[in-house]
DRENMARLUM-520310 format. One record per residue (C-alpha): residue in three letters; x, y, z. Coordinates in Angstrom, 3 decimals. Layout:
BEGIN
('ALA' (X Y Z)),
...
END
This chain:
BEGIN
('UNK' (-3.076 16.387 17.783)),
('UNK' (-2.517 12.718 18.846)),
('UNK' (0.129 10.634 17.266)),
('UNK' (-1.436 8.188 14.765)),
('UNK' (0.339 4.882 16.295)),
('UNK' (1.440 2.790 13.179)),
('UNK' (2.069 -1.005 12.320)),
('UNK' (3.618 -1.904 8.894)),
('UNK' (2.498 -5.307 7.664)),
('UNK' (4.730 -6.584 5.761)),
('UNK' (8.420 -4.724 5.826)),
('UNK' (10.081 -5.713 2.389)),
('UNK' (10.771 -3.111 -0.496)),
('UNK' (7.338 -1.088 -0.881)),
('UNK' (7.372 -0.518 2.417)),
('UNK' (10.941 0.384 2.804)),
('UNK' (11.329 2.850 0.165)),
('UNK' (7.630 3.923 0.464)),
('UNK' (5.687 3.273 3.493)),
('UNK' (8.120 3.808 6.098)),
('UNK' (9.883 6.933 4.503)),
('UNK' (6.178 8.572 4.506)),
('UNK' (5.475 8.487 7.750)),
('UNK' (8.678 9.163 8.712)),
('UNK' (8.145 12.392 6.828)),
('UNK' (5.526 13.696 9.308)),
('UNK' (7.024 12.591 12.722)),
('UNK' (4.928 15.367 14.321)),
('UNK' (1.444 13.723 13.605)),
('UNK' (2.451 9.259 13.651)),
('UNK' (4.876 7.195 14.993)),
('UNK' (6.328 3.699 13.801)),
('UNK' (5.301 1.272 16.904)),
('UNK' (5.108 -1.941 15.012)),
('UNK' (7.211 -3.516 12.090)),
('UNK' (6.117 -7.614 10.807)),
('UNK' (7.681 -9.711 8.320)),
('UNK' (8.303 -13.307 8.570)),
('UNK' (11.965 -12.722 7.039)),
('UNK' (13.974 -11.705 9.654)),
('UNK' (16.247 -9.976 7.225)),
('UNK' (13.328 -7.960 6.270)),
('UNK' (12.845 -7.427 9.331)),
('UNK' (16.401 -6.050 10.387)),
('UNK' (16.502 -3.479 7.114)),
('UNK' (13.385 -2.387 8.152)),
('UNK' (14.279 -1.853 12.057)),
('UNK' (17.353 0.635 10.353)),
('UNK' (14.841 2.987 9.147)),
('UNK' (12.524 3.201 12.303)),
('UNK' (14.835 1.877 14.947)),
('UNK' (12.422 2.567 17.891)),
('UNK' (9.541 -0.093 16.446)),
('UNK' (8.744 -3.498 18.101)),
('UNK' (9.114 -6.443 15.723)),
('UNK' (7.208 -9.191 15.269)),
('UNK' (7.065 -12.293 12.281)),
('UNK' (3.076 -12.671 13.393)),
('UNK' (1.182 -9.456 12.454)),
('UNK' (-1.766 -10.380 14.774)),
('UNK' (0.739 -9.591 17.423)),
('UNK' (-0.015 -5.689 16.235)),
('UNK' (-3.158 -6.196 16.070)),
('UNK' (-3.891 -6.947 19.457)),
('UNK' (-1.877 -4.304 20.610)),
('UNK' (-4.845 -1.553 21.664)),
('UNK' (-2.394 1.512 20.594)),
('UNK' (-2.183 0.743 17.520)),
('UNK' (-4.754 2.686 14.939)),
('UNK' (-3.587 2.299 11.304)),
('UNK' (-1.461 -0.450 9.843)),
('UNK' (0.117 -0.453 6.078)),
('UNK' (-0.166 -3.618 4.234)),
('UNK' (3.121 -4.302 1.856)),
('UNK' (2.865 -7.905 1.909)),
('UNK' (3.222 -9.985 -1.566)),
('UNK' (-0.221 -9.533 -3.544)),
('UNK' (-1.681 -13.256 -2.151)),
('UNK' (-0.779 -11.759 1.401)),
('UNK' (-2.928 -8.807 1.141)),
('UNK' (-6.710 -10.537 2.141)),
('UNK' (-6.153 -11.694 5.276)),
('UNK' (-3.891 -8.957 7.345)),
('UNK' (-6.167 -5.922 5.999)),
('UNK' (-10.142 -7.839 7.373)),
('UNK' (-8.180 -9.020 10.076)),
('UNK' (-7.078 -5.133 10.847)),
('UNK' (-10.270 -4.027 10.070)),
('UNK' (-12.284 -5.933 12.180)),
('UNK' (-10.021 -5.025 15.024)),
('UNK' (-10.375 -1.396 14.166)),
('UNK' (-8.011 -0.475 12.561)),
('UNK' (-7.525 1.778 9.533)),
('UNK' (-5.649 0.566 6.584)),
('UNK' (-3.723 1.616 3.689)),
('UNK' (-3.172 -1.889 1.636)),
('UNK' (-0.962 -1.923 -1.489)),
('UNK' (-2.145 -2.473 -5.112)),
('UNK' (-3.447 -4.254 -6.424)),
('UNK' (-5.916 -4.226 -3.912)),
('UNK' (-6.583 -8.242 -3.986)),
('UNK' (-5.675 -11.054 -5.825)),
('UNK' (-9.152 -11.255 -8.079)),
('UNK' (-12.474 -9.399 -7.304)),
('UNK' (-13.965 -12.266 -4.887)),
('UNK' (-11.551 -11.598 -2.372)),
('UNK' (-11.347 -7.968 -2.957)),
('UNK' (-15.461 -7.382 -2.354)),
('UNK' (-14.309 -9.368 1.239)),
('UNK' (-12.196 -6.930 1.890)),
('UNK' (-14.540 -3.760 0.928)),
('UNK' (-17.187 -5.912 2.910)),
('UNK' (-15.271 -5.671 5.872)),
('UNK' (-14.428 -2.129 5.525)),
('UNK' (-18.111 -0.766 5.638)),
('UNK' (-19.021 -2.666 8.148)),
('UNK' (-16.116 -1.686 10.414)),
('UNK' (-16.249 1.602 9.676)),
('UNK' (-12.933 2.061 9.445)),
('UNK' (-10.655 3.537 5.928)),
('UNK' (-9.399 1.102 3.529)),
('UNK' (-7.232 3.488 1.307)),
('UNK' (-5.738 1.749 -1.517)),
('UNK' (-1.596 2.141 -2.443)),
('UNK' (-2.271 3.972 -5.684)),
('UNK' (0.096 6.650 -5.643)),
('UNK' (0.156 8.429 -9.359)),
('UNK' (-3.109 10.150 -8.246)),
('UNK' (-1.300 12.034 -5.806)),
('UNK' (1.268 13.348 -8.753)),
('UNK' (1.587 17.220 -9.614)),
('UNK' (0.224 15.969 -13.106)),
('UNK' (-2.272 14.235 -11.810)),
('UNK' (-3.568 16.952 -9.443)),
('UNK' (-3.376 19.620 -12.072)),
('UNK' (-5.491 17.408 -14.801)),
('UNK' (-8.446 16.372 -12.003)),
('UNK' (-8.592 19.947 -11.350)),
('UNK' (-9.011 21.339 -15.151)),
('UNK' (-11.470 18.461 -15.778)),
('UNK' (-13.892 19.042 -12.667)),
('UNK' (-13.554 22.381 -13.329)),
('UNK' (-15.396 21.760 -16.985)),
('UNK' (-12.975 22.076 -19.002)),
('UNK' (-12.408 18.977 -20.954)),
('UNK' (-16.268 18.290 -21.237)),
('UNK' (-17.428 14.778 -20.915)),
('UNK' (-14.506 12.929 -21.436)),
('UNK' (-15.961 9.530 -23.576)),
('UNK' (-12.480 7.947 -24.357)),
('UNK' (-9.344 7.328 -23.103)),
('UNK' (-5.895 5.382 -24.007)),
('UNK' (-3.928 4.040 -21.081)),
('UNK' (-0.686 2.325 -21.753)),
('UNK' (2.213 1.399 -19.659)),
('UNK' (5.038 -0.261 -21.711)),
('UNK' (8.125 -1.597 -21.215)),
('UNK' (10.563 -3.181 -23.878)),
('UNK' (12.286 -4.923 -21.439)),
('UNK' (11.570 -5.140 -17.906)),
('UNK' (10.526 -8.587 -16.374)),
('UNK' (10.805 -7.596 -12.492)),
('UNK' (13.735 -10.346 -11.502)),
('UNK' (12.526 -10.371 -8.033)),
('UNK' (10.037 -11.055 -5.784)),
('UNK' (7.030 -13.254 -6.972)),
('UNK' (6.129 -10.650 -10.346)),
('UNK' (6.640 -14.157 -12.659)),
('UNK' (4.268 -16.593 -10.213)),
('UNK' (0.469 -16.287 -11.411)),
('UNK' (-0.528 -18.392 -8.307)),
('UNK' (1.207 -15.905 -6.022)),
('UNK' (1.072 -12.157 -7.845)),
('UNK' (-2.876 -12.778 -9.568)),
('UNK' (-1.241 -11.831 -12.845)),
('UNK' (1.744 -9.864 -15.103)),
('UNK' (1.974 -6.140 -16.090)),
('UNK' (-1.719 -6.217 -16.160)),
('UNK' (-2.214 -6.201 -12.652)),
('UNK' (1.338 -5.089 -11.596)),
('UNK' (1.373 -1.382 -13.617)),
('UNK' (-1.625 -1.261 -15.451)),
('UNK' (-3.387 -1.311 -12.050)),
('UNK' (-1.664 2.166 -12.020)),
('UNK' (-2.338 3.753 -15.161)),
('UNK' (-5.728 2.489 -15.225)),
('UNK' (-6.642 3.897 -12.140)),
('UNK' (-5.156 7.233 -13.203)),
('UNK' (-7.474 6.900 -16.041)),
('UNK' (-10.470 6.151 -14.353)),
('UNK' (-9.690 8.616 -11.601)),
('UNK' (-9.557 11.451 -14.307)),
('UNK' (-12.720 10.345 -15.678)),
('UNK' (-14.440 10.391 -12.192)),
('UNK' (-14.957 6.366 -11.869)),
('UNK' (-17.255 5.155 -14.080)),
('UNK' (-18.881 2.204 -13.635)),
('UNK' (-17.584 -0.772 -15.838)),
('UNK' (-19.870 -3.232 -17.321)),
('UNK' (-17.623 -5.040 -20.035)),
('UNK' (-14.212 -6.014 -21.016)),
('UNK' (-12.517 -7.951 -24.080)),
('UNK' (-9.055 -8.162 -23.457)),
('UNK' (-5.668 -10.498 -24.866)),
('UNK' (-2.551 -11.569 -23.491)),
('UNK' (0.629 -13.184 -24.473)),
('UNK' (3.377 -15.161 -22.533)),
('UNK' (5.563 -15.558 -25.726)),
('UNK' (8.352 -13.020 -25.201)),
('UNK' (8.709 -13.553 -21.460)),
('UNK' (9.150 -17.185 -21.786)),
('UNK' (12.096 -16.857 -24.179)),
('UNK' (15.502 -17.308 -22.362)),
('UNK' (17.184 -16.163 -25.456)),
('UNK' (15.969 -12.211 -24.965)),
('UNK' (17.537 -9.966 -22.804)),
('UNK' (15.912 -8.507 -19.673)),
('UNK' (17.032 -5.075 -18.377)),
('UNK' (15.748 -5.943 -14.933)),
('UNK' (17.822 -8.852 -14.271)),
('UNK' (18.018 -12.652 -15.190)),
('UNK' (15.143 -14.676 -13.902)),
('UNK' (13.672 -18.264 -14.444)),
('UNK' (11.529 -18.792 -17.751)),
('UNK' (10.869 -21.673 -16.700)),
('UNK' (8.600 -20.338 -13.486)),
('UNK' (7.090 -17.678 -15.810)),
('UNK' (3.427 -18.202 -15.817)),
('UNK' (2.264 -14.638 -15.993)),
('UNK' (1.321 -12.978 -18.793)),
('UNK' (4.434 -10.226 -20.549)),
('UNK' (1.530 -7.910 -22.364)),
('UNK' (-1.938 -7.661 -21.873)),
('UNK' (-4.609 -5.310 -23.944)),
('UNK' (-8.307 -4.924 -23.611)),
('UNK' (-11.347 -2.465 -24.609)),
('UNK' (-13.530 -1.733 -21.266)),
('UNK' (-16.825 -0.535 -21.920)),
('UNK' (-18.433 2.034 -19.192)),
('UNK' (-22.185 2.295 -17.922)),
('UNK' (-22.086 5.958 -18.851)),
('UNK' (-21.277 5.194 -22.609)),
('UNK' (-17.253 5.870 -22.285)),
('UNK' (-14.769 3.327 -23.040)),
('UNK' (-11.031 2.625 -22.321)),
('UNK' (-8.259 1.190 -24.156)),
('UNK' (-5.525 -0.234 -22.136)),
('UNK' (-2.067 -1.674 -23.032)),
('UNK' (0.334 -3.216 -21.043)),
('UNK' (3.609 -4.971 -21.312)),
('UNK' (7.059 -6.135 -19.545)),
('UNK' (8.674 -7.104 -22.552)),
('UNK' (7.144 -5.658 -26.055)),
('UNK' (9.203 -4.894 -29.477)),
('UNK' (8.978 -1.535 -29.198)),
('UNK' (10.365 1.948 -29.863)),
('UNK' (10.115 3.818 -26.495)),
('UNK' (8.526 2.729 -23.080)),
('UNK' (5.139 4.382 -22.255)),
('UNK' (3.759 5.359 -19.213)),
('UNK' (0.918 7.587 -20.171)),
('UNK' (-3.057 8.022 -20.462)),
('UNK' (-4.554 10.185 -23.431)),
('UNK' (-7.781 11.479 -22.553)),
('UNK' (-10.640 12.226 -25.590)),
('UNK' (-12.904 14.964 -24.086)),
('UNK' (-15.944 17.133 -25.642)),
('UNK' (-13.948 20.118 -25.209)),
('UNK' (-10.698 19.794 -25.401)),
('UNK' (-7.872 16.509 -25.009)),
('UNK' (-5.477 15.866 -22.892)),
('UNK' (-2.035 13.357 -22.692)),
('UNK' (-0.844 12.847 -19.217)),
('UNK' (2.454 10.970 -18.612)),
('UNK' (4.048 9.399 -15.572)),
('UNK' (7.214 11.857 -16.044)),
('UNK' (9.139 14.123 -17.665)),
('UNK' (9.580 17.755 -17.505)),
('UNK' (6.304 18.462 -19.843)),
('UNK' (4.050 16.168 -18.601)),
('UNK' (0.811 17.785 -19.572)),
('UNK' (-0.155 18.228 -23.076)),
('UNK' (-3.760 20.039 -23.952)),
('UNK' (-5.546 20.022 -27.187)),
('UNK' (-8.531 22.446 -27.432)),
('UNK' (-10.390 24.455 -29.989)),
('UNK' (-11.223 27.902 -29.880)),
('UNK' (-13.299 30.288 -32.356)),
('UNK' (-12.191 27.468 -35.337)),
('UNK' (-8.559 27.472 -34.200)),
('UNK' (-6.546 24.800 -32.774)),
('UNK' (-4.412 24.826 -29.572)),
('UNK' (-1.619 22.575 -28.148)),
('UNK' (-0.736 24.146 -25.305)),
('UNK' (1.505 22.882 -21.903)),
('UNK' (0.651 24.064 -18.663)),
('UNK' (3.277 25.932 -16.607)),
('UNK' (1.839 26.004 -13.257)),
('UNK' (2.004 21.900 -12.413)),
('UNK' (2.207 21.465 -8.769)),
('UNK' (5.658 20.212 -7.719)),
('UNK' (5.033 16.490 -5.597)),
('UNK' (8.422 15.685 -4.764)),
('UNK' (7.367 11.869 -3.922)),
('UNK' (3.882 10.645 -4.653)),
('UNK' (4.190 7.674 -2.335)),
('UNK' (5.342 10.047 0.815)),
('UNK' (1.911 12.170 -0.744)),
('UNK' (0.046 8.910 -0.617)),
('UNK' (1.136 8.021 2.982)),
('UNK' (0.125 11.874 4.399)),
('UNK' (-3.048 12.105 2.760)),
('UNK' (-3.846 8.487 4.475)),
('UNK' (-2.719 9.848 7.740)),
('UNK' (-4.535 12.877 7.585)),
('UNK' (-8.084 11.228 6.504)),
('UNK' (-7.571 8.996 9.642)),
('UNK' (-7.032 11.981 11.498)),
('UNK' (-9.736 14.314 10.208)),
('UNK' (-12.679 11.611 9.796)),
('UNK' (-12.805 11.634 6.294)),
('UNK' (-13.230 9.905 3.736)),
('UNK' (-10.813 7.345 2.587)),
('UNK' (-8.603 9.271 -0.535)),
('UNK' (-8.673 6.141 -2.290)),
('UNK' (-11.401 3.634 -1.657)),
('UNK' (-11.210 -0.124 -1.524)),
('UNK' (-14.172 0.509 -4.105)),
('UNK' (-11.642 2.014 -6.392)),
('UNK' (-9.369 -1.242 -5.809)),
('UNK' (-12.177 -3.240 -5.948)),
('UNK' (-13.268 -1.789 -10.105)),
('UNK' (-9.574 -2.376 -10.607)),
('UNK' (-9.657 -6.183 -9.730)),
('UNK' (-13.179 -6.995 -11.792)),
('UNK' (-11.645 -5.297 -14.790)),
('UNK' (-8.870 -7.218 -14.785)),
('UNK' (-10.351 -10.174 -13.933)),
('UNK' (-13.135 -10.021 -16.892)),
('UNK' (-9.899 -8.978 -19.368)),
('UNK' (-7.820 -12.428 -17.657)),
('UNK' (-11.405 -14.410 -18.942)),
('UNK' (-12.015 -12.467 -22.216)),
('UNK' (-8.248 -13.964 -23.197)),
('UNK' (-9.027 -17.241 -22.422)),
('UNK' (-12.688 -17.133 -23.469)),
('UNK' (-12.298 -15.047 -26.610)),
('UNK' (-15.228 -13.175 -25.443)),
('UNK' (-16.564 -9.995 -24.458)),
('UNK' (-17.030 -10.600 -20.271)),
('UNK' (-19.302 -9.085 -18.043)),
('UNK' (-17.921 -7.173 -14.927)),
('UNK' (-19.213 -7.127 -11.561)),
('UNK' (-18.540 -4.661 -8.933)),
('UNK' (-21.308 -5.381 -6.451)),
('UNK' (-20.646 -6.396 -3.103)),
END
């Protein structure tokens, strides 16, 4: 087997506790040959992990290097765009972090340039690659939830404005916890429920709790007055195929307990899958008039989703196959959140639009 020659786009925290470290797990089938960041500090922590990669602050410098064939994209979410057509269109594969765009317009660009290359656009959406996650997409497609027709997806935090980065800058992020881990759970969702297609969205968000400098933030001090994202978001999405999904999600909400779950309303039976934990499965079923909670025993063991998420990206560039998660995926994600962003301002239910 050749060694997939790799260029990481991008070298700041994602790709340093994610990116790098998965293909670092499988040295036998890709190397490291390119790292780019235009912090050189970034740069330097990066070069620690794969010492032997050339370094660069211009990632077209990796591009035009003819050995290269797949690049990771970790830039900042208003970085992503540009780096993954450009890759594309010089044939390259890519695996871009979520979200996979800023809003939908430049995200059907991106999915544009992917079919026409030819090439994968995989999408960083790692909780799909979970033991939990695994073990519930196989009991569903094997029939036994039924048609699943509702679902709840909620990720929660009481207290955790991300301090760094650009998580509090709209202009630079495309949104709050709405796009920064509701992008995660909602994919989970819609990957359990076998991607519908969305047609509608009414959603609401408030900035009043992550604007107050007088609450306390578990992740750090940062600048209310820079905070123009949104600290909980919630919205109804309505599906072509008749289903419909509730999603909640917060940085800073007055709550009991932090969520980070879906809870699936089949046909046959129910399901609540959570991010963690040593039970992370719960079924709900019916059988001759008799009710069932039961927990599965038998949940594959993923010791890192993220290293999964790398290796399954290196081995559908290797194989020819499909891309595990693709930019289509990314781009439902984007339109949803986009026609919840307009429903809050508008008051309105919004249409979504996923052609492109």
């Amino acid at each position: 087997m050749k060694k997939l020659k790799v260029g990481i786009i991008g070298t700041g925290g994602i790709a340093c506790a994610c990116h790098i470290p998965g293909y670092l797990s499988i040295p036998d089938q890709c190397e490291i040959k390119w790292l780019c960041d235009i912090k050189p500090k970034a740069l330097d922590e990066a070069l620690l992990l794969a010492p032997g990669a050339k370094t660069t602050a211009d990632y077209r410098d990796l591009l035009a290097d003819p050995e290269v064939d797949a690049v990771s994209v970790a830039t900042p979410n208003r970085v992503h765009m540009d780096p993954t057509i450009d890759a594309l269109r010089a044939g390259k594969h890519v695996l871009c972090e979520k979200p996979l765009a800023m809003d939908r317009h430049e995200a059907k660009k991106m999915c544009r340039a992917a079919k026409e290359s030819g090439k994968i656009l995989q999408v960083g959406l790692q909780m799909r690659f979970g033991g939990a996650a695994r073990f519930m997409k196989d009991y569903i497609d094997a029939g036994h939830m039924g048609d699943i027709y509702y679902a709840r997806a909620q990720a929660l935090r009481r207290r955790g404005v991300p301090s760094w980065g650009v998580f509090i800058d709209r202009e630079q992020q495309g949104g709050g916890p709405l796009i920064d881990i509701g992008v995660h759970i909602m994919d989970l969702t819609l990957h359990l429920m076998g991607y519908p297609k969305p047609v509608s969205a009414s959603g609401k968000t408030w900035d009043t709790l992550g604007k107050n400098p007088d609450l306390v933030n578990f992740w750090g001090p940062y600048d209310h007055s820079k905070f123009t994202v949104e600290d909980m978001a919630v919205g109804l999405v309505r599906f072509e195929n008749g289903a419909a999904v509730t999603l909640e999600s917060s940085f800073m909400a007055n709550i009991k307990e932090e969520f980070f779950r879906t809870e699936l309303f089949g046909t046959k039976s129910g399901a609540l899958v959570k991010g963690a934990g040593s039970e992370p499965i719960e079924i709900y079923s019916e059988t001759d008039k008799q009710l069932f909670d039961c927990v599965p025993r038998n949940i594959p063991e993923v010791v890192s989703s993220h290293i999964a998420e790398v290796q399954e990206f290196v081995k559908a560039v290797h194989s020819g196959a499909l891309s595990p998660v693709p930019g289509e995926n990314g781009l439902v994600l984007n339109a949803i959140f986009d026609a919840l962003y307009k429903s809050a301002e508008t008051g309105k239910d919004e249409l979504i639009d996923v052609a492109y």
